[in-house]
C-alpha positions in Angstrom: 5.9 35.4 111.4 4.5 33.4 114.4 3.1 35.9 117.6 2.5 33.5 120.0 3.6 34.5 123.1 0.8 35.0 125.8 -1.9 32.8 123.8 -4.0 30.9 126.4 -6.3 28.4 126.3 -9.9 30.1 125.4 -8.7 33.7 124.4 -10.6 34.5 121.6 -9.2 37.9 120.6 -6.2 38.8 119.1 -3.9 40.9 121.7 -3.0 44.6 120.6 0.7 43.7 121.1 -0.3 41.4 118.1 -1.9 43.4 116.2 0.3 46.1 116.2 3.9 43.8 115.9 2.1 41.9 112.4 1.2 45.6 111.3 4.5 47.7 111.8 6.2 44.7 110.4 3.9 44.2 107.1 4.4 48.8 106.7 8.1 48.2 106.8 8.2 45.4 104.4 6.6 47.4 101.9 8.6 50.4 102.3 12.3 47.8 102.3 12.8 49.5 105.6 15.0 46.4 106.0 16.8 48.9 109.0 13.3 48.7 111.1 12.7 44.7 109.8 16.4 44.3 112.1 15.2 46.3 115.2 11.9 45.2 115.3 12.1 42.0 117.9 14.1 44.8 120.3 10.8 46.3 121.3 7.5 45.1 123.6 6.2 44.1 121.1 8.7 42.3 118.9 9.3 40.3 122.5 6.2 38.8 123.0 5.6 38.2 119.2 9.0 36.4 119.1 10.8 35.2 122.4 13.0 33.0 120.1 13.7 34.5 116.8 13.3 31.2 114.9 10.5 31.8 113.6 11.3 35.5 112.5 15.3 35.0 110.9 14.1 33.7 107.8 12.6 37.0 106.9 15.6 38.7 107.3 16.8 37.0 104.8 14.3 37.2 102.5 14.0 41.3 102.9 17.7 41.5 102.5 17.8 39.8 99.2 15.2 41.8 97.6 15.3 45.1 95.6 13.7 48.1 96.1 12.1 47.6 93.3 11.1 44.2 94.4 7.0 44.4 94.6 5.7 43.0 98.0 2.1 41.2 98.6 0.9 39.4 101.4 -1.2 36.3 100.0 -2.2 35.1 103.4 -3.0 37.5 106.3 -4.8 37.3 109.6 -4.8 35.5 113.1 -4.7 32.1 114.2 -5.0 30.7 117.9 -5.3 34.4 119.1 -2.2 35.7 119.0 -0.3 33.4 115.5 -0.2 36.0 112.8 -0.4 33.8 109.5 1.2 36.6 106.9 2.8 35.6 103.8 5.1 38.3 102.6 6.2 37.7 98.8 9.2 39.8 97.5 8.9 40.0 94.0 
């Protein structure tokens, strides 16, 4: 997932709207809440995480091809440039 909407040059902090979009989507991963995973570029948040969805289809994908049994782990997590969230999401 890439949330990089409002970064500017010399923010330091990560932007609630960033926070909060990398955390709903990371709680619906786990749960295969693939139904909220669809909806979630629709709200405030979603939008200024991902004004194009490029960067968000491919997980999609990914969630709809896994099981509910499927295990989920995020092997990277946090912030870059302010507002980039770096998670990894592994179905498996």
């Amino acid at each position: 997932m890439h949330a990089m909407a409002s970064y500017q040059r010399g923010e330091s902090s990560t932007p609630d709207w960033a926070i909060r979009f990398d955390a709903d989507v990371a709680r619906s991963a786990e749960k295969h809440d693939t139904d909220f995973l669809i909806r979630a570029v629709e709200n405030d948040d979603g939008r200024m995480a991902h004004p194009t969805l490029d960067h968000y289809l491919p997980l999609l994908y990914v969630a709809g091809a896994s099981g509910d049994g499927d295990i989920i782990r995020f092997p990277i997590t946090g912030f870059d440039l302010s507002s980039l969230s770096m998670r990894a999401i592994v179905f498996g």
